[in-house]
C-alpha positions as CSV (number, residue, x, y, z in Angstrom):
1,X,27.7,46.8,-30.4
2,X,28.0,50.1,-28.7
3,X,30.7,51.1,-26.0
4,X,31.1,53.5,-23.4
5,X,33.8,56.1,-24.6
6,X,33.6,59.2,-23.6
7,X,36.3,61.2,-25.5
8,X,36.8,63.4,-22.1
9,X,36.1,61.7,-18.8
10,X,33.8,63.8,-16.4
11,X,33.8,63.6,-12.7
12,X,30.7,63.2,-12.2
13,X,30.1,60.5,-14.6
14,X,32.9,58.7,-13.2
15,X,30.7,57.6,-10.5
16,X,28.0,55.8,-12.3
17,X,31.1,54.5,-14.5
18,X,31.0,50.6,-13.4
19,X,27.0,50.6,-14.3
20,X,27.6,52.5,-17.7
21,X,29.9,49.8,-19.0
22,X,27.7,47.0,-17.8
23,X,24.8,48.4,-19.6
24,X,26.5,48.8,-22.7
25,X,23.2,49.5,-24.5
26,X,22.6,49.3,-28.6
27,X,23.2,52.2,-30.8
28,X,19.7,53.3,-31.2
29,X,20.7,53.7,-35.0
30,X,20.4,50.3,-35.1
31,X,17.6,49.1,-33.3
32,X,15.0,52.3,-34.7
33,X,16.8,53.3,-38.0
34,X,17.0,56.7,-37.1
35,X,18.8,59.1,-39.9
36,X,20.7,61.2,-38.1
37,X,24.0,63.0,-38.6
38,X,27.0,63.4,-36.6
39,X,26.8,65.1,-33.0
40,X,28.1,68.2,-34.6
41,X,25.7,68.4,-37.2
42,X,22.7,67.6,-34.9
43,X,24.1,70.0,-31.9
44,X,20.9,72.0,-31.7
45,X,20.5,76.0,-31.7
46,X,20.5,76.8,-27.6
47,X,20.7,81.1,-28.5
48,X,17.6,81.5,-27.6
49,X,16.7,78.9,-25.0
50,X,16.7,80.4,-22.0
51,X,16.1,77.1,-19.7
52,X,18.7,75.1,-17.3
53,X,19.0,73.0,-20.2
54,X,19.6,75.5,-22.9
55,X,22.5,77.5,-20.2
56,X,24.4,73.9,-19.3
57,X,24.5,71.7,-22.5
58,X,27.5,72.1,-24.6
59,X,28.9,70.5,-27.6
60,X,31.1,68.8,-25.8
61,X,28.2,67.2,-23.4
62,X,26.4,66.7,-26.1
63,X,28.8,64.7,-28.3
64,X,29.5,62.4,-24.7
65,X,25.7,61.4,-24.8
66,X,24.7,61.6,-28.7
67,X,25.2,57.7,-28.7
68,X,23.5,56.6,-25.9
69,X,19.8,55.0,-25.5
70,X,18.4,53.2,-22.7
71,X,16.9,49.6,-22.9
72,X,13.5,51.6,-23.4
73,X,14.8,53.1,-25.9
74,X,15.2,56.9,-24.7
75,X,18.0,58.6,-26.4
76,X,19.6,61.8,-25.8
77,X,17.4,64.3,-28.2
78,X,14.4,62.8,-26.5
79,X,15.7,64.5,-23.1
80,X,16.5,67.7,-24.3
81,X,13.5,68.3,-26.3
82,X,11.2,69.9,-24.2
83,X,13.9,73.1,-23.5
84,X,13.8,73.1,-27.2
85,X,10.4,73.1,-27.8
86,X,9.5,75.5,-24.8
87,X,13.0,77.7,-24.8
88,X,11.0,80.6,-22.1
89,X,11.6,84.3,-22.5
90,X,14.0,84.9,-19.7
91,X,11.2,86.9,-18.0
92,X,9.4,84.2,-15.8
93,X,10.8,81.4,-13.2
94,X,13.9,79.2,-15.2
95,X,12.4,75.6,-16.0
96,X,15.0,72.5,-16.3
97,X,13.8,72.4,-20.3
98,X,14.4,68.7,-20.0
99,X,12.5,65.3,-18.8
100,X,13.7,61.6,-18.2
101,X,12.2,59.0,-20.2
102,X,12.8,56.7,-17.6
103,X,14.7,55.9,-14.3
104,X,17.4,54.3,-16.5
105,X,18.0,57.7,-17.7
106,X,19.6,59.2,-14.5
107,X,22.1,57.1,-14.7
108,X,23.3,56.8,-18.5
109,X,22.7,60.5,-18.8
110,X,24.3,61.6,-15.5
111,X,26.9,63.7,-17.1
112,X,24.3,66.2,-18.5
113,X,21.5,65.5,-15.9
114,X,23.6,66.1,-12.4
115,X,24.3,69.2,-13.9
116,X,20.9,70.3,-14.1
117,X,19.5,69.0,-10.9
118,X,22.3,70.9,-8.9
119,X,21.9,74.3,-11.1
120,X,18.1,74.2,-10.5
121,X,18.1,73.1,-7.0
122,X,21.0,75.0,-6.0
123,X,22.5,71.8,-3.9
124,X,25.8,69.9,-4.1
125,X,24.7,66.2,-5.3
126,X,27.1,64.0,-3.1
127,X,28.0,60.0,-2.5
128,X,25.4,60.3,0.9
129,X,22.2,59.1,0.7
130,X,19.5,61.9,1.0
131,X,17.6,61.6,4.1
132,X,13.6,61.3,4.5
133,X,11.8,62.3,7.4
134,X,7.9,61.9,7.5
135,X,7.4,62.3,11.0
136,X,4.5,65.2,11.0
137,X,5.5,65.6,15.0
138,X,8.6,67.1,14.3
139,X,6.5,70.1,12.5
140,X,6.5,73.9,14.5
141,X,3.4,76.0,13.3
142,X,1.5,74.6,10.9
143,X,-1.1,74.1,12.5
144,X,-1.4,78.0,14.0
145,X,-1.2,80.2,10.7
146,X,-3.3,83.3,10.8
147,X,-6.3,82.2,8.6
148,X,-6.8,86.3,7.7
149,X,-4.0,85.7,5.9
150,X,-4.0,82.1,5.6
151,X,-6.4,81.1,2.8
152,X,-5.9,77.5,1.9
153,X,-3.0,74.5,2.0
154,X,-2.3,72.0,-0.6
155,X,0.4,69.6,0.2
156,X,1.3,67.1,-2.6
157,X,3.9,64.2,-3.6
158,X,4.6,62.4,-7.0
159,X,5.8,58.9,-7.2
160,X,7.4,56.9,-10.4
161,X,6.7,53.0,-10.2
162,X,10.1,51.1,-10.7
163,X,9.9,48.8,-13.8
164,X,7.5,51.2,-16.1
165,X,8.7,54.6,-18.0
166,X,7.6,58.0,-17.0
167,X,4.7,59.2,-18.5
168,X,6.6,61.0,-21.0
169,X,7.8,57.8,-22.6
170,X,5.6,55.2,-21.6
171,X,3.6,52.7,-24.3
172,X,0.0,52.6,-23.5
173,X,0.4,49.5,-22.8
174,X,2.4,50.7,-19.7
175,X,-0.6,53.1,-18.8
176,X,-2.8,50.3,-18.5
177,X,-0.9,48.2,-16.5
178,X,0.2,51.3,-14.1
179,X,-4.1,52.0,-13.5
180,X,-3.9,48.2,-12.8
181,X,-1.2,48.4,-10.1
182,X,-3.1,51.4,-8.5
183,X,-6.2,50.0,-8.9
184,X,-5.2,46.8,-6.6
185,X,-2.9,49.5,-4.5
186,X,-6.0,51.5,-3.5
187,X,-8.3,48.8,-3.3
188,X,-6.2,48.1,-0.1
189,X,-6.1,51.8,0.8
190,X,-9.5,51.9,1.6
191,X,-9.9,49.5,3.7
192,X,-9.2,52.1,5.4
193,X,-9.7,55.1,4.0
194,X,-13.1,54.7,2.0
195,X,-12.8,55.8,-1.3
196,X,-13.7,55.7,-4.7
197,X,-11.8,55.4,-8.4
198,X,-12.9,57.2,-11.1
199,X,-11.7,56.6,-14.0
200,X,-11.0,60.2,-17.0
201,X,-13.0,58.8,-19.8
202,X,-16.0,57.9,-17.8
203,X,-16.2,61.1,-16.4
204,X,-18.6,64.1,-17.7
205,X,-17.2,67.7,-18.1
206,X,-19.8,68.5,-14.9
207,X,-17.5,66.1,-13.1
208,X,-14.3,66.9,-14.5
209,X,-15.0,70.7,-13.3
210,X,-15.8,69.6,-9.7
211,X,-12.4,67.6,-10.1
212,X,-10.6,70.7,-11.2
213,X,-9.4,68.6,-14.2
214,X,-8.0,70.7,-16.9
215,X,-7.2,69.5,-20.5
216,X,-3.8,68.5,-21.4
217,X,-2.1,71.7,-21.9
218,X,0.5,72.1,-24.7
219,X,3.1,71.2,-23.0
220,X,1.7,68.1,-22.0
221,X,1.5,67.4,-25.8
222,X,4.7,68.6,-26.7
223,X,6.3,66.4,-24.4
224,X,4.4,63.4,-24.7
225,X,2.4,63.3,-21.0
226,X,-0.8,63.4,-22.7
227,X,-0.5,60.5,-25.3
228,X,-3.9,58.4,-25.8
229,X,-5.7,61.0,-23.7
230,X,-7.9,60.0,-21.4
231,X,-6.9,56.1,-21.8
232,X,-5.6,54.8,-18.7
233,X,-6.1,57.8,-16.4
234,X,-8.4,58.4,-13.1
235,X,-8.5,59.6,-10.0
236,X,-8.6,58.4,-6.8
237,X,-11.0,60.2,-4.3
238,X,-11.3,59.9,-0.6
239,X,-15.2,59.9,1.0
240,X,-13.8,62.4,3.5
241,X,-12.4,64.6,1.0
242,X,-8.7,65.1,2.7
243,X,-7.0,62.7,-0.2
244,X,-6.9,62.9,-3.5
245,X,-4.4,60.8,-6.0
246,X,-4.1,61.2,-9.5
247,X,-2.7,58.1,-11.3
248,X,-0.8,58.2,-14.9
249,X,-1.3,62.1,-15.3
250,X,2.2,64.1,-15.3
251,X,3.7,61.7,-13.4
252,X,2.6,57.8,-12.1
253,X,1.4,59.1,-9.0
254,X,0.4,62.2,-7.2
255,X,-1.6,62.7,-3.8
256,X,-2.5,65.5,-3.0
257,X,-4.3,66.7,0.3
258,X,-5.9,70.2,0.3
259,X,-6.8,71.8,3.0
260,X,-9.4,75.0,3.3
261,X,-8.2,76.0,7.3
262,X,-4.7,76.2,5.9
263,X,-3.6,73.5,8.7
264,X,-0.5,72.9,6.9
265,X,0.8,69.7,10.0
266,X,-2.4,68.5,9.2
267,X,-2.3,67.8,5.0
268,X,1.0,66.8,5.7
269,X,0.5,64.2,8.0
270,X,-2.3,62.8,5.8
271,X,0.0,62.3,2.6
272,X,3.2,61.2,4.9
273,X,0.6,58.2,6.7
274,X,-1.0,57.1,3.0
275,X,2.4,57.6,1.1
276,X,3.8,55.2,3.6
277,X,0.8,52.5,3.2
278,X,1.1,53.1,-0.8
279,X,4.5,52.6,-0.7
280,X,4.6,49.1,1.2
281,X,1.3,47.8,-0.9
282,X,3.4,48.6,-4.0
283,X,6.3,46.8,-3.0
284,X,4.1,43.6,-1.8
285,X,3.4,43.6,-5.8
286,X,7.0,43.5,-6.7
287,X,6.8,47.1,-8.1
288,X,8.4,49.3,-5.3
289,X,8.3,53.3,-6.0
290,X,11.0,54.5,-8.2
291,X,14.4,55.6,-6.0
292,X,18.2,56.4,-7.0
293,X,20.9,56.2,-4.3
294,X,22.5,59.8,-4.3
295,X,19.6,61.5,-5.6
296,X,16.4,60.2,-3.8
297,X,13.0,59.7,-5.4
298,X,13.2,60.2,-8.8
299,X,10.4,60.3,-11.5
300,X,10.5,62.5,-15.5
301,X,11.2,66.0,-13.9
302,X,14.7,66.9,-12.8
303,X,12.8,69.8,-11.0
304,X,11.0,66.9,-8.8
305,X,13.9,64.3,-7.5
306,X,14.6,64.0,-3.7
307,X,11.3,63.9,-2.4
308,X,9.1,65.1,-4.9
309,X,7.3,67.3,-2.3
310,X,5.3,70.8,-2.6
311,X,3.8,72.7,-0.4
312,X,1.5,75.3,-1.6
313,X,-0.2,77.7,0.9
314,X,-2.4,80.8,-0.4
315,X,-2.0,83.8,0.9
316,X,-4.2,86.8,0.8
317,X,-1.6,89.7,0.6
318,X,-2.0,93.8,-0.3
319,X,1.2,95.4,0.4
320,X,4.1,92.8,0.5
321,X,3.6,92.0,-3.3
322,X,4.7,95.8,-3.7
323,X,7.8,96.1,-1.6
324,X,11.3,96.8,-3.1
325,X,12.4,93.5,-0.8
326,X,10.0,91.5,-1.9
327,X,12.2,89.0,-4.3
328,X,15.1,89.5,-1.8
329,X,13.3,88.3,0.7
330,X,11.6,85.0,-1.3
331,X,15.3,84.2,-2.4
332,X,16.5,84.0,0.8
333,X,13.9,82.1,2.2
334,X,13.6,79.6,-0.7
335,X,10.3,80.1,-1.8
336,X,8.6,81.3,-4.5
337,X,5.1,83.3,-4.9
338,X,2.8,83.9,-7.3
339,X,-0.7,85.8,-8.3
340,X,-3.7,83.1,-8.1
341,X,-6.5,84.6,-10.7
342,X,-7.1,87.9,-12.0
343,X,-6.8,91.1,-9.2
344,X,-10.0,93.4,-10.2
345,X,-10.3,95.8,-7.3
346,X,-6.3,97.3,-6.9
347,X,-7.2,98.3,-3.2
348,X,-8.5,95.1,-1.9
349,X,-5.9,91.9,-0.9
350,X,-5.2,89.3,-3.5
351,X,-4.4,86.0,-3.4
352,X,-0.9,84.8,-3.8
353,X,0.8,81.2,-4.2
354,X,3.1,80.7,-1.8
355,X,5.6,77.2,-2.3
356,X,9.1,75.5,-1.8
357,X,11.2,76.4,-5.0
358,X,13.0,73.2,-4.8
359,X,12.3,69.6,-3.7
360,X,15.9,67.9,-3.2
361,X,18.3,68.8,-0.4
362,X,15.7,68.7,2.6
363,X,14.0,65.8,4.2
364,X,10.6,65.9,3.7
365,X,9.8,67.8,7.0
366,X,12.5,69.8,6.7
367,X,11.2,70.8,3.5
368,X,7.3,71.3,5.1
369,X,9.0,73.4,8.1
370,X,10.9,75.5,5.4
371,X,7.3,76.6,3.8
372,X,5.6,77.1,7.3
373,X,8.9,79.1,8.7
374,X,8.6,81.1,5.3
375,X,4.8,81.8,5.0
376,X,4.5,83.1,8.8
377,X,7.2,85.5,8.1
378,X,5.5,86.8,5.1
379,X,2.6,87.1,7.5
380,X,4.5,89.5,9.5
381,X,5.6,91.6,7.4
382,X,2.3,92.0,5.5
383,X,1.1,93.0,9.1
384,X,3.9,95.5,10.0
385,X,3.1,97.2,6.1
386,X,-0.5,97.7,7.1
387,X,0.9,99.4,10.4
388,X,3.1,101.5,8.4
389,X,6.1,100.0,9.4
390,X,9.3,99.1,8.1
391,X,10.4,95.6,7.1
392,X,14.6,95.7,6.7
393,X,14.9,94.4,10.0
394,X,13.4,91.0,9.3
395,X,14.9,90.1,6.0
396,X,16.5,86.9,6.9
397,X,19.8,85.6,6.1
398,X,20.5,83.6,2.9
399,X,19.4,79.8,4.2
């Protein structure tokens, strides 16, 4: 029988020490007869990975967690494997090159994964529990942007289900029994918000099109997501057309509420009110959503814990995109933006991106009022570059 020995104690894995003795979990040698060497001889090439993963892992780390598995059976190798897979080329946005098999695994593989989430959200994880706030009152200007500008909104959240793996390690088994859940979840849902299920493999690729439903991409693949494709998965569809929830895709559960006036307060409130019914209908059926005390809301991306909360406006911008400033100022603000589609006319406004970088740290309105603050100051600087004007003055300070 496996035991918790560290060969050098880490801080941070001191806290979850009491649980990671209780668990005391099999060696997974033993319970999948896997042929593997010693943690030195398995240590994997991280040269050319240029992920959160590939920059904090060392041999040291690794040969701490080489031995563990949760009672799903997730070991180690299986949480590293995307950054291995997918190392990036150092020229795009850093990715955490890692996933969570399960909720089990934020706690045995705390050493490793703490690291990550505070290198990638750029935020101290500390004993205090993180702080949600769905009140859409408390929101300033959201509900005001300058729709010449302002193209669209898209304000989403992702949920794990407590008792089930993530996506990335599920059986299909789980799958089925996940639809089930949110089948009987939603059922209740529209009651009072009409709505309709649909489920992937019934659906036509007319349909799938009008869904905006993509094929697995290969990353999907690589890491598992898009097992038994399309068993199990569907979408959940609103009559009025202002909620949308995705169930066992990339994660659980997703809603997403899009918006075409860009009323940012508005998309908000409607995930915060239905995220909030979800969330009780689940826990009358003895499956509450997935949640870690000093971490928050936790599902297979690191990138994702605390609230698991974007907010995506589109902006149509021409001379921003250009400026010197420009990454300065996104930095600062703690955003990021990209190019939607392809730009054919070079003297006409394209459409940009425009999101929260990170998801843990805020409170879900804090978060929301982050984006809004962020996206109306882009705004005015767009505006003073068409004037001809100057835009030093309104860098902000580093938030």
């Amino acid at each position: 029988m496996w035991k918790v020995k560290p060969p050098v104690a880490s801080p941070m894995e001191m806290r979850y020490r009491p649980f990671l003795e209780s668990l005391v979990p099999p060696d997974p040698r033993s319970q999948f007869h896997l042929r593997r060497g010693s943690p030195d001889e398995e240590f994997p090439d991280l040269a050319r990975s240029y992920t959160r993963m590939g920059r904090i892992l060392t041999l040291d780390m690794y040969r701490r967690q080489f031995h563990r598995c949760t009672h799903s059976g997730v070991i180690f190798d299986d949480v590293i494997r995307p950054g291995l897979e997918e190392p990036g080329d150092g020229s795009g946005p850093v990715s955490v090159g890692c996933v969570a098999g399960d909720a089990q695994s934020y706690v045995l593989f705390c050493d490793f994964l703490d690291r990550v989430i505070e290198a990638h959200h750029q935020h101290k994880i500390s004993s205090q529990t993180p702080e949600g706030d769905f009140n859409h009152n408390n929101l300033k200007g959201g509900d005001d942007l300058d729709r010449s500008y302002a193209v669209r909104c898209e304000v989403s959240v992702i949920r794990g289900v407590e008792d089930f793996c993530f996506p990335t390690h599920c059986s299909r088994g789980e799958r089925r029994q996940l639809l089930t859940l949110a089948r009987r979840a939603l059922q209740r849902l529209q009651e009072e918000l009409p709505g309709r299920l649909l489920l992937l493999e019934e659906l036509n690729q007319e349909q799938q099109r009008e869904l905006n439903l993509n094929p697995p991409s290969s990353s999907q693949l690589r890491t598992g997501v898009a097992r038994d494709w399309p068993d199990a998965r569907a979408v959940w569809v609103s009559k009025d057309g202002s909620l949308v929830v995705w169930v066992n895709m990339e994660d659980h559960l997703r809603l997403v509420s899009t918006r075409d006036d860009a009323n940012i307060t508005e998309a908000f409130k409607c995930i915060c009110i239905n995220l909030q019914k979800l969330e009780k209908f689940y826990s009358e059926l003895r499956h509450s959503f997935t949640w870690k005390q000093q971490l928050g809301w936790v599902s297979s991306s690191p990138a994702d814990v605390g609230t698991g909360l974007r907010i995506r406006v589109h902006l149509r911008l021409q001379h921003l995109p250009k400026h010197r400033r420009l990454q300065d100022v996104l930095q600062r603000l703690r955003i990021c933006m990209e190019q939607t589609g392809t730009r054919t006319d070079l003297n006409s406004p394209a459409v940009y991106r425009v999101s929260n970088a990170t998801t843990f740290g805020l409170s879900e309105a804090g978060l929301t009022q982050l984006v809004i603050d962020g996206v109306a100051l882009l705004v005015t600087m767009e505006t003073r570059l068409e004037g001809g004007g100057h835009i030093d003055e309104l860098v902000p300070a580093q938030k």
